[in-house]
Structures are given as structure tokens and as C-alpha cells.
C-alpha positions in Angstrom: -135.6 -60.1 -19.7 -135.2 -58.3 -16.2 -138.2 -56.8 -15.0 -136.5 -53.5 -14.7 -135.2 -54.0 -18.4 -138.3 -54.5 -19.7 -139.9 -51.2 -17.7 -137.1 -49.0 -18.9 -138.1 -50.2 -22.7 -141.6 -50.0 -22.2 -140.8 -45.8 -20.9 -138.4 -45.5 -23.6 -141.1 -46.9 -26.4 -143.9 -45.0 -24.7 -142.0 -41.8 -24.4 -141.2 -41.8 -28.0 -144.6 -42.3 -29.0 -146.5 -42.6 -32.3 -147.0 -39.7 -34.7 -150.6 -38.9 -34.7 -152.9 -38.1 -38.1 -154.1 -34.5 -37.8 -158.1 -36.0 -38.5 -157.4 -38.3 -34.9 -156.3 -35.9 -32.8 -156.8 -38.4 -29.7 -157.3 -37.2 -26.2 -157.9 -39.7 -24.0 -156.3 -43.0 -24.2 -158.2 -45.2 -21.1 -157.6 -48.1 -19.7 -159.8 -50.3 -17.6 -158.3 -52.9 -15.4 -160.5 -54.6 -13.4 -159.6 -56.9 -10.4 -161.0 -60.5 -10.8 -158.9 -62.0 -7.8 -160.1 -64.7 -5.6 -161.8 -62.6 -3.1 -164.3 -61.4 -5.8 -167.4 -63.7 -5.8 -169.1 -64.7 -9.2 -172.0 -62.5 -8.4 -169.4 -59.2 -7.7 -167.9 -60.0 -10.7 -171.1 -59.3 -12.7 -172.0 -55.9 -10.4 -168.6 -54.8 -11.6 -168.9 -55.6 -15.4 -172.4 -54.0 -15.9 -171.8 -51.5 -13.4 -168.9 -50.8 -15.7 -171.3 -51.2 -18.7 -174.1 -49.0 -17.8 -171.4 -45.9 -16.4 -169.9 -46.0 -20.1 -173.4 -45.8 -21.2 -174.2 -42.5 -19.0 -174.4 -39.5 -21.5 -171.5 -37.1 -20.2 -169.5 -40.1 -20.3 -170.4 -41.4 -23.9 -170.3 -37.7 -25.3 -167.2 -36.7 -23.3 -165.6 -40.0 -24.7 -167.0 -38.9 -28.2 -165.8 -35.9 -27.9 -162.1 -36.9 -27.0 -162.0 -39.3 -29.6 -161.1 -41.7 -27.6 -159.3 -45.1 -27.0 -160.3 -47.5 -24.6 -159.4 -51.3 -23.6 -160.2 -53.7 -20.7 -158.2 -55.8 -18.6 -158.7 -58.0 -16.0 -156.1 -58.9 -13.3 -155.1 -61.0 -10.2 -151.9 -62.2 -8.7 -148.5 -62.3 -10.4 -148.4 -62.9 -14.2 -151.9 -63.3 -14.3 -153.5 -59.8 -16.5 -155.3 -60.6 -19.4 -156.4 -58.0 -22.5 -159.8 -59.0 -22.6 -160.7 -56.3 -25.1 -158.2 -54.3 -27.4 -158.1 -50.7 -28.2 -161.4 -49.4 -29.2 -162.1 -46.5 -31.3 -164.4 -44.1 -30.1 -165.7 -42.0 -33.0 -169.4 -42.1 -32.5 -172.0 -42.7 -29.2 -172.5 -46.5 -31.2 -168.8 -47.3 -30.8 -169.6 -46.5 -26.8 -172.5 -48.8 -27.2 -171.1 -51.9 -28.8 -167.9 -51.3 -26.3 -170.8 -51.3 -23.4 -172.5 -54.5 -24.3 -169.0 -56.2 -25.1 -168.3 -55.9 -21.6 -171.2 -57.3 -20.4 -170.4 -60.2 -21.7 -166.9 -60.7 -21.4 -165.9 -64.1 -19.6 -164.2 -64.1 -16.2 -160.4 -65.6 -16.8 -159.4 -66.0 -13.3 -161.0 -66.7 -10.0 -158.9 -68.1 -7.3 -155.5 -65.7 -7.4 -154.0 -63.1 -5.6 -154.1 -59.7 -5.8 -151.1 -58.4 -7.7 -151.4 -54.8 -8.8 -147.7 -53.4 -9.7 -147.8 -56.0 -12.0 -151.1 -55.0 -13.6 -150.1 -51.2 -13.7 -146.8 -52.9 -15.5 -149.1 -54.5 -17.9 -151.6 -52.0 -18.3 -148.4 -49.5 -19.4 -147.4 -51.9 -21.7 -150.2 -51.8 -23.6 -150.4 -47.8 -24.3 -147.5 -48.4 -26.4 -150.1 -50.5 -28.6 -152.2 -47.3 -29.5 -152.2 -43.8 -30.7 -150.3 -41.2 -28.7 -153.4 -39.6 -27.3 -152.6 -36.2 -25.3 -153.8 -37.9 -21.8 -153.0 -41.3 -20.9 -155.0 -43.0 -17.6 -155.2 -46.2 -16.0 -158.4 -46.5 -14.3 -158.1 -49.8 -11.4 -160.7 -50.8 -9.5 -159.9 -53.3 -7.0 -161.0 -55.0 -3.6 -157.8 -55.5 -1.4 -154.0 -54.6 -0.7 -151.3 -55.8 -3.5 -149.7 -59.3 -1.7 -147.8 -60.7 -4.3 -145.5 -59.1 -7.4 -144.2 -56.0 -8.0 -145.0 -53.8 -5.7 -147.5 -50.8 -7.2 -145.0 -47.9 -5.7 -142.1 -49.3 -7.9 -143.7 -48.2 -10.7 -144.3 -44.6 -9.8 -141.4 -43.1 -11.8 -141.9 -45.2 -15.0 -145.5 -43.6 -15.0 -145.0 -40.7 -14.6 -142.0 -40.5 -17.4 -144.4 -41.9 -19.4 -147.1 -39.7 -18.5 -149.9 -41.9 -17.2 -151.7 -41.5 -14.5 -153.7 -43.6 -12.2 -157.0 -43.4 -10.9 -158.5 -46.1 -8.6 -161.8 -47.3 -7.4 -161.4 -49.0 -4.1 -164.0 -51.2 -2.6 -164.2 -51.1 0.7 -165.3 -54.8 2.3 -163.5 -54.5 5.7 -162.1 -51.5 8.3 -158.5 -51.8 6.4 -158.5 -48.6 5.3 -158.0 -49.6 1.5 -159.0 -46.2 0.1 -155.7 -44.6 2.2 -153.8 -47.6 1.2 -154.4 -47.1 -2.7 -154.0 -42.9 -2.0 -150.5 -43.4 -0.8 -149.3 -46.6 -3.0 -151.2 -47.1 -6.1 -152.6 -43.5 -7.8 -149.8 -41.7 -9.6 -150.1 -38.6 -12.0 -151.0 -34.9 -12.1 -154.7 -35.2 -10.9 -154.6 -38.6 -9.9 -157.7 -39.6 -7.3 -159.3 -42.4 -5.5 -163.1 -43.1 -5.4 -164.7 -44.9 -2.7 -167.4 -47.7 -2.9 -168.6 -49.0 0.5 -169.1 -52.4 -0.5 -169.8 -53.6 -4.3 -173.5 -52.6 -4.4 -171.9 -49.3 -4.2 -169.9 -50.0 -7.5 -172.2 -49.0 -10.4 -172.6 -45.9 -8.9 -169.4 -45.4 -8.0 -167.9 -46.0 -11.3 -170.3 -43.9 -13.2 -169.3 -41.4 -10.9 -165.3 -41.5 -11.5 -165.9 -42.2 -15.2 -167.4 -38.9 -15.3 -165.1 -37.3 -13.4 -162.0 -38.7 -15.6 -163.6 -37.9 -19.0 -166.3 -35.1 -18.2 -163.8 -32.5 -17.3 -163.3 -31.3 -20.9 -166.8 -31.6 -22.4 -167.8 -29.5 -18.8 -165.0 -26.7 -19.7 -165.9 -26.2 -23.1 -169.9 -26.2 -22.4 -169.0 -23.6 -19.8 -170.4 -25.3 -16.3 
């Protein structure tokens, strides 16, 4: 199949959507994509995984989760027809489901290493997998990543299939060089009412910088209805 085939179907499946049970009411559907290309060493691998662990585990994030009755999924991804669902929709019902999702990605093997950095086709594949869960009310694709998209699908192509479908994407860029990544990612990879890009100067940066944005993408609600 074409690739613009198979993202029309993919908007046409997403946009029809799945009739949710009253008791669910799902808010946020979340997915993680995580770049594991070839310029990410072994050791910034594991920064990003328990950075990505222990911001889950922060208590506005596990109660805002909670509270949104969440789903939420990881993939990793590299250069062209390389993305990988390393863990499946998750339930969130209680701060124990956050847990167990936590410590499952701390252990979650690398599946690529020496790739490029292809991420149209990871926000393709990350789409396609919202068609694989409940319709929650908000739908986000949270990419972290380390360089420029050079190889694939191009992320911009996928703009208009987003936003028909109503995702949106928020990045975490890690800056390792004076590229200007985080404007690069602001004008060709975030999409969405609300979309933004957080900034890590360098992976130590990451844990903190991922709390931070997992906050801000699941925090907003819990904040509103607590008043602050």
C-alpha cells in the first residue's frame, strides 16, 4: 500500500473512532516515542529511560495521569521502517498502574543502535497506533529526540493527517551541538492546538527536562480543577 493510502486510512479509522463506556471516560491518550538512533550512546539511552521512569513517577504527573484515566504506550524509533511498540496501551486507573508502567520502562531493551533518524515516519507510526486504543478526548504524541529527520517521510507531511485526526505533538529536543534543533522541531515537527517544544541542553538535562514537559502535558487539568 501507498504511503499516502495507508495515512488517509489511518485518519479515516482514527477519525471515526471507538465508542467509549460511560465508567472510562478517557482523557488523555499518550504516546511516548523515544529516539534510539545511532547518535544516542548506550549510556544516553539509559538517562533517557529512567529519566522517563522517574518523571512518570513525579506526583502531579502520576495523579494527573490518574485522574485522566489515562492510556499510555512506548515506542522507540530510528531511521526509516525502523519504530518498534515496546510497550502497549496501558491502563491507568490507579498510582500502581503508573508504577508498574515506570519500572517497565526501566527495563525495556534497546532494539536499535546504529540507524538514522527518521521521524515523519515515527509520527506515522505513532498515529497508527491511537487507532489501537480507546477514543480518549486528547490524543498527544510526546517525541524526544537528538537531531534533524534525514531519511523517510519528512515530519511536515504529516501535519494535516494530525491534525484531522486530532493529535498533537509535543517534543523534547536535546540540544548536543549549535544546530538550532529546538527551532528546527518548532517549525517541522510539533503540530496541534497547544503544541510546544522543551529544551534539554545536553542529556544530563533530560530527567529534568522530561519531568518538566510531562507535567506540563498532563498537569494542566488536575491544576484547573485544584484551582492553582
Amino acid at each position: 500500500m501507498v504511503p499516502g493510502m495507508r495515512r488517509a486510512l489511518l485518519t479515516l479509522a482514527l477519525g471515526i473512532g471507538v465508542a467509549v463506556p460511560a465508567a472510562r471516560a478517557c482523557e488523555l491518550a499518550l504516546v511516548l516515542a523515544v529516539d534510539v538512533s545511532g547518535s544516542v550512546s548506550p549510556e544516553e539511552y539509559r538517562i533517557q529511560m529512567d529519566g522517563l521512569a522517574a518523571g512518570l513517577r513525579d506526583g502531579v504527573v502520576t495523579d494527573a495521569l490518574v485522574a485522566a484515566k489515562a492510556e499510555v504506550m512506548l515506542v522507540q524509533w530510528t531511521g526509516s521502517n525502523r519504530q518498534d511498540t515496546s510497550i502497549p496501551w496501558q491502563s491507568i486507573a490507579s498510582p500502581e498502574d503508573v508504577a508498574a508502567l515506570a519500572r517497565r520502562i526501566e527495563t525495556v531493551p534497546r532494539v536499535w543502535k546504529n540507524y538514522s533518524t527518521a521521524i515523519g515516519e515515527a509520527l506515522e507510526y505513532s498515529m497508527s497506533e491511537f487507532a489501537l486504543t480507546t477514543a480518549c478526548r486528547r490524543r498527544v504524541i510526546d517525541v524526544s529526540g537528538d537531531g534533524r529527520s534525514n531519511e523517510g517521510l519528512l515530519p511536515e507531511v504529516m501535519h494535516a493527517d494530525l491534525r484531522r485526526a486530532g493529535i498533537t505533538v509535543n517534543a523534547l529536543v536535546i540540544e548536543t551541538d549549535d544546530t538550532d534543533l529546538t527551532g528546527y522541531f518548532q517549525r517541522h515537527v510539533i503540530v496541534g492546538a497547544g503544541a510546544f517544544v522543551m529544551t534539554a541542553n545536553g542529556f544530563q538535562e533530560y530527567p529534568d527536562r522530561i519531568r518538566r514537559k510531562l507535567v506540563r502535558e498532563t498537569g494542566k487539568k488536575l491544576a484547573f480543577k485544584s484551582g492553582q
